[in-house]
C-alpha positions in Angstrom: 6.8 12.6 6.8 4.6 15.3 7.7 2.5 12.8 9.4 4.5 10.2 11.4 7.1 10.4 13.8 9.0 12.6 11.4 7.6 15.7 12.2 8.8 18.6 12.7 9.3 19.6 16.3 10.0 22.5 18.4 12.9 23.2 19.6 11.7 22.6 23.3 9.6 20.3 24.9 9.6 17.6 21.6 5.9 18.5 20.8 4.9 19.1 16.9 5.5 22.5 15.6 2.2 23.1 13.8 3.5 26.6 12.3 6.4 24.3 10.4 4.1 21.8 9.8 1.6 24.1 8.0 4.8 25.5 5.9 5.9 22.3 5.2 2.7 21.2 3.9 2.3 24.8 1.7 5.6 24.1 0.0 5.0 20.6 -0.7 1.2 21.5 -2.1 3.1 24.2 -3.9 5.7 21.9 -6.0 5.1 20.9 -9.8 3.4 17.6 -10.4 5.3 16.3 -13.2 4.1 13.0 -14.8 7.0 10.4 -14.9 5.3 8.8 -18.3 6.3 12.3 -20.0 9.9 11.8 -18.8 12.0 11.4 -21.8 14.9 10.6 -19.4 12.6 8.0 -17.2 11.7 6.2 -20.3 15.2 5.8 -21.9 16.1 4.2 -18.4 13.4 2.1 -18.8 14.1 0.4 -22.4 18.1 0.5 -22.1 18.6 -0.7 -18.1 15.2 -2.6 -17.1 14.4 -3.5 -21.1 10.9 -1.9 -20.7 8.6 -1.0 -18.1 6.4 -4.7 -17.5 9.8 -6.7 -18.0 11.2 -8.9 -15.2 14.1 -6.8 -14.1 11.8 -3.9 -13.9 9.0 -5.9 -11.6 11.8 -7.2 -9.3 14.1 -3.7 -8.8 11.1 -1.6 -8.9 7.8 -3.3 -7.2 6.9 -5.3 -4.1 4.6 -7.6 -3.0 2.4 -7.5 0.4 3.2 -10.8 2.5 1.0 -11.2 5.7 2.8 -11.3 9.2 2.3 -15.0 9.2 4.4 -15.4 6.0 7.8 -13.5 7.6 9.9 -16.0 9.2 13.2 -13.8 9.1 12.2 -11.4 11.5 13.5 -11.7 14.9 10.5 -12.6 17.8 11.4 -8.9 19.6 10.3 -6.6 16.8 7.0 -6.4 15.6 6.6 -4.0 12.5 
């Protein structure tokens, strides 16, 4: 995460490195963008483990669904995310 608590730190004092963040970010900028539609190996996953992209099995291992803080009932009172 280049820009969350992830970052990349120096090795004293725990502030940001911006030198290795700027590299980070060049060789992340610099990798192929490949399309997963034009994955011939995606889309034989796809028809023979989820039976097709819109099916149920795909929608409910692949997707999730925004529910409102008021809607969680799980999470214990001390963490708020």
């Amino acid at each position: 995460c280049l820009s969350g608590r992830g970052q990349a730190e120096s090795e004293t004092g725990g502030r940001v490195d911006k030198a290795l963040v700027q590299q980070m970010e060049e060789v992340y900028s610099s990798l192929p963008v490949r399309l997963p539609e034009l994955n011939p190996i995606l889309n034989t996953l796809y028809q023979d483990w989820l039976q097709g992209q819109e099916s149920p099995q795909a929608r409910k291992l692949l997707h999730t669904e925004f529910r409102g803080q008021s809607q969680i009932h799980t999470q214990p009172p001390h963490m708020e995310w």
